[in-house]
Each structure stands twice: as structure tokens, then as C-alpha cells.
C-alpha positions as CSV (number, residue, x, y, z in Angstrom):
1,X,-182.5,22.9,-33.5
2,X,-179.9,21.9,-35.9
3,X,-180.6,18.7,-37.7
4,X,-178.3,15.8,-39.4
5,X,-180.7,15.1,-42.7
6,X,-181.8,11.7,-43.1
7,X,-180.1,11.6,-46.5
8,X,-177.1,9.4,-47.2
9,X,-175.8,7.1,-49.9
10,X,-173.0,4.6,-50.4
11,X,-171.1,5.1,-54.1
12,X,-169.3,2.4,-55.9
13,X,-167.8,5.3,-58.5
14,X,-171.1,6.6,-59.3
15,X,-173.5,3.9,-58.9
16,X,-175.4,4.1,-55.9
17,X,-175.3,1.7,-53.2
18,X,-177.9,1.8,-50.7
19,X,-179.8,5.5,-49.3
20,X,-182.3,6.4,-46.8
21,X,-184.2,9.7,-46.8
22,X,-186.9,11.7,-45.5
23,X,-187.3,14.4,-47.4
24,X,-187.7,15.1,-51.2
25,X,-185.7,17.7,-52.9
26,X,-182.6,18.2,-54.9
27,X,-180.7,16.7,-52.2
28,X,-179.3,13.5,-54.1
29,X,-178.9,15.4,-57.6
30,X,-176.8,18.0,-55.2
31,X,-174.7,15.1,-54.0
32,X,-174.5,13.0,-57.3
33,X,-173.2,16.2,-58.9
34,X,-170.8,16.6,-56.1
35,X,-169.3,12.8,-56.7
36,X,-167.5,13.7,-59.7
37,X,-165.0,15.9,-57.4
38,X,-164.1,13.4,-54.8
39,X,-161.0,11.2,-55.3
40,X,-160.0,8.4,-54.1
41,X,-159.0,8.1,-50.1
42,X,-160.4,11.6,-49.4
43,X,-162.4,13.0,-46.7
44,X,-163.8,16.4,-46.8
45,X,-167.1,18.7,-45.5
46,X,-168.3,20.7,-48.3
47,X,-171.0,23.7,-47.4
48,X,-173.6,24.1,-50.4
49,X,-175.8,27.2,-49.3
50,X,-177.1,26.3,-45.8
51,X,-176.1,22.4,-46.1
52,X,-172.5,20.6,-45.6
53,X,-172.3,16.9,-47.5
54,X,-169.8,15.2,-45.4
55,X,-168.1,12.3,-47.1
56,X,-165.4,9.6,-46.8
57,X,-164.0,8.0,-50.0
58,X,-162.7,4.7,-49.1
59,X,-162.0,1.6,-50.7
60,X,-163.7,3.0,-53.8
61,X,-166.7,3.3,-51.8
62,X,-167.7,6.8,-50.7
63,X,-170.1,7.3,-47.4
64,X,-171.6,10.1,-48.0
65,X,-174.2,12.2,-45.6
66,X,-175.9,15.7,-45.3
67,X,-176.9,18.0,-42.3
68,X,-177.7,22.0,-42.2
69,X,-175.1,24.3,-41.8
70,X,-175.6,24.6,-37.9
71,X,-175.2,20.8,-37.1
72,X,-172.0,19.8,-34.9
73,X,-169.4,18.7,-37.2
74,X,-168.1,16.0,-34.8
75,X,-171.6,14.8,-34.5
76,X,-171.6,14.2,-38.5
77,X,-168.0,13.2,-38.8
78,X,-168.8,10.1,-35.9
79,X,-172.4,9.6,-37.9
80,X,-170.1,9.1,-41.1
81,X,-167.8,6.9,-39.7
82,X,-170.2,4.8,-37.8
83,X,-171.6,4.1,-41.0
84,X,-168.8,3.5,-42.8
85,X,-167.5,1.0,-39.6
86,X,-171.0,-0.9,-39.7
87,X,-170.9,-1.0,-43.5
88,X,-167.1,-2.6,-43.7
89,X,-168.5,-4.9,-40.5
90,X,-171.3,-6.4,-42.9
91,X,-169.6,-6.2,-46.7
92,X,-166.1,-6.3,-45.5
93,X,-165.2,-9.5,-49.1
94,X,-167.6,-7.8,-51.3
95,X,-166.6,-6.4,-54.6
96,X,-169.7,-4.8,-55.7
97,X,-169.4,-5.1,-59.0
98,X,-173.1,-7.1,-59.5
99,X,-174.5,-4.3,-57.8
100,X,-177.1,-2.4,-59.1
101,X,-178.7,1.0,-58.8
102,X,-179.6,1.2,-54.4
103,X,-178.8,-3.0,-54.9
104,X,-178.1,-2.9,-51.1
105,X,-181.1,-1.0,-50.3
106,X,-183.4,-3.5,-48.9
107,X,-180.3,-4.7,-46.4
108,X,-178.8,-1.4,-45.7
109,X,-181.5,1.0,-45.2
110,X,-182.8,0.5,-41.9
111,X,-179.1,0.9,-40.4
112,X,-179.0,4.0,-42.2
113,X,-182.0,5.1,-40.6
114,X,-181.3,4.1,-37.3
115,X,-177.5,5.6,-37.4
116,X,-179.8,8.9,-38.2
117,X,-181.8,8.7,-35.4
118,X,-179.2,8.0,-33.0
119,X,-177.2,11.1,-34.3
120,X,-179.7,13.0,-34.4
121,X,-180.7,12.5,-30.7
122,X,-177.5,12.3,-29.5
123,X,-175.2,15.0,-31.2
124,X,-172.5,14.8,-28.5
125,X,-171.9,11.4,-28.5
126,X,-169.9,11.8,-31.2
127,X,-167.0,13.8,-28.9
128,X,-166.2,10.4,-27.6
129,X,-165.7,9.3,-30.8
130,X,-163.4,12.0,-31.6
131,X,-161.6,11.7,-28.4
132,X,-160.9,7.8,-29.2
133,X,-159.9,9.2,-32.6
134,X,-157.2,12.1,-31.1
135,X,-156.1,9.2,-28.8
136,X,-155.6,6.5,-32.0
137,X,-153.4,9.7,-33.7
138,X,-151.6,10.0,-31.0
139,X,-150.5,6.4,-31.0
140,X,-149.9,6.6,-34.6
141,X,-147.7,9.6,-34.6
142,X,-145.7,7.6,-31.6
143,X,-145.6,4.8,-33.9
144,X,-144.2,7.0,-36.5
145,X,-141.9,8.6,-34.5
146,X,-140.6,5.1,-33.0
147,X,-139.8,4.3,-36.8
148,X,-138.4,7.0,-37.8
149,X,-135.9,6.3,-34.8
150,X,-135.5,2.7,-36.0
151,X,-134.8,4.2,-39.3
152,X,-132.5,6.6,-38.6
153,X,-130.7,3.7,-36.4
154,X,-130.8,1.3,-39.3
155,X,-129.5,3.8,-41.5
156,X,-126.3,4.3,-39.6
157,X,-126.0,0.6,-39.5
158,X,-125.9,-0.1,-43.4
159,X,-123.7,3.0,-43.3
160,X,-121.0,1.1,-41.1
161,X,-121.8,-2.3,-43.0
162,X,-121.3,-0.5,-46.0
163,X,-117.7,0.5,-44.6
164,X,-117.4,-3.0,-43.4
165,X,-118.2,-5.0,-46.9
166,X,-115.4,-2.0,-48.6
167,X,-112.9,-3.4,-46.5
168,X,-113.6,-6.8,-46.5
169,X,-113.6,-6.2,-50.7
170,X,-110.1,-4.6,-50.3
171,X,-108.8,-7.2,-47.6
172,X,-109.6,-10.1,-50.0
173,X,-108.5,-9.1,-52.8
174,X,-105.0,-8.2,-51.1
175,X,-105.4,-11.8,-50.0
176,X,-105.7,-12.8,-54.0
177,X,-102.8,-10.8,-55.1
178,X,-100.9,-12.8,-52.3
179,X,-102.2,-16.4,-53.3
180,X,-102.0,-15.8,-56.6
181,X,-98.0,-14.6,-56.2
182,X,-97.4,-18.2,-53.5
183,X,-99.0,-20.3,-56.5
184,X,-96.5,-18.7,-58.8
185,X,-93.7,-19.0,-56.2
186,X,-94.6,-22.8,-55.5
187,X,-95.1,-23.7,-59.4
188,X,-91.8,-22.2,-59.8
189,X,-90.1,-24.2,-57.2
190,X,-92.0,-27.5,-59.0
191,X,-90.1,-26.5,-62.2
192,X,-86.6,-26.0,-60.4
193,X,-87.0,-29.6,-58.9
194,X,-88.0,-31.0,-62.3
């Protein structure tokens, strides 16, 4: 049976956050090795022999996991983002910059090991999850789709106010040439009465 690993962290750059494991091996030197290739806002599954490390970099902080090669990938994905959901939920005005080596250990841990178990026992829960996620894209590509109509329309607008302020430009200063020539008319007409 394929297995999510009860091995996670939460970074800060490279300092670790809190971690929860079961087993003891190279696992966290694989994944603190792996840290100095994830940038900032990126999301990715990386396969290292028969393991993936899964990972989200967000907000500086990056939710990292690990499962065999055989483990559902939506499963792991929804484990990931659980995490990183119930993590934001509880640190949401935190800096972390007082934080020291697994400083959020004794808080964190047991929701890491209980997000494991629950994965691990229920690796198709996470196809909900994914379907909520297709449905949230599809919004957001309607949203994009509604601006880029909006857009387009406002474009067109400042295209005919553009037209609209060049006229008004030429119109008044048509209308200055003509004051300018009654002033002159009138001033003259002062200097005949005079």
C-alpha cells in the first residue's frame, strides 16, 4: 500500500519551523538540500529515487511533505494544502523572525501528525479537494475573462475621451484666438472714443 511519510517541515528561508516524523533516515538532509532550489511563490512535486517531496512556497514560508513514489498525488497535494490552510488559520500576523530551530514544534506537531493520519487513511478525500480547487479556477478564469472584457471596454472609452479632450483642446483655443482678437477690437474702439 502506498504511504504519505510522516515527514514534513515548515521553512522560514532555511530555518525550520516545526516537523513531525516517524522514521529516521536521510529524509530531512534530502529535503534541506532540496530548499536551496525552491523560490519564492512556487509549487512543485519533485521525485528523488522512489520518493516525491511535495512543496508550497508561500509567504516565505514553504510547506513541505514527502510520500513514496506510488502515493496519489491529489491525496498529497490536499495533505499539503490542508496544512498550509490550518497553519495560515493559526499564524496568519506572525512574522517569524524570533523563531528558532523547530520553535513551533511543541504547538504544531500534533496537527502535523494528525493531518498524516487522516491522509493516510483517507487518500481519496483529497479528490474533493481538488474538485473544489477546479471549481475555484474556473471562477477565477471567469473573473479574468470578465476583466479582460471590462478592459477592453475601458480601453475604447479613454480612446474616445482621448478624441474628446483633442477637441475640446482645439475648440478652446479657437475660442482664445477669438477673445483675444474682441479684446483687441473693443480696446481699439476705447482709443477711438478717447
Amino acid at each position: 500500500r502506498s504511504t504519505l511519510f510522516p515527514y514534513t517541515t515548515l521553512f522560514r528561508s532555511s530555518i525550520p519551523l516545526a516537523g513531525y516524523s516517524n522514521y529516521t533516515g536521510t529524509f530531512d538532509q534530502a529535503c534541506v538540500n532540496y530548499l536551496k532550489n525552491i523560490g519564492p511563490g512556487t509549487s512543485a512535486a519533485v521525485k528523488i529515487d522512489d520518493y516525491v517531496i511535495f512543496y508550497i512556497n508561500d509567504n516565505n514560508i514553504t510547506y513541505l511533505i514527502m510520500a513514496d513514489n506510488l502515493y496519489p498525488k491529489e491525496a498529497a497535494i490536499g495533505c499539503l494544502e490542508s496544512i498550509k490552510k490550518e497553519f495560515v488559520g493559526i499564524y496568519q500576523n506572525r512574522t517569524f523572525e524570533d523563531v528558532s530551530n523547530f520553535g513551533l514544534n511543541d504547538e504544531f506537531k500534533v496537527k502535523l501528525r494528525m493531518k498524516f493520519d487522516y491522509f493516510n487513511a483517507n487518500t481519496d478525500v483529497s479528490n474533493e479537494t481538488l474538485e473544489q480547487l477546479k471549481e475555484h479556477m474556473n471562477k477565477m478564469k471567469d473573473e479574468v475573462i470578465n476583466a479582460s472584457g471590462l478592459l477592453q471596454n475601458r480601453g475604447e472609452k479613454l480612446q474616445v475621451l482621448s478624441e474628446n479632450a483633442d477637441a475640446l483642446s482645439s475648440a478652446s483655443n479657437n475660442d482664445y484666438k477669438s477673445s483675444k482678437k474682441v479684446k483687441r477690437a473693443e480696446c481699439m474702439k476705447k482709443v477711438k472714443i478717447y
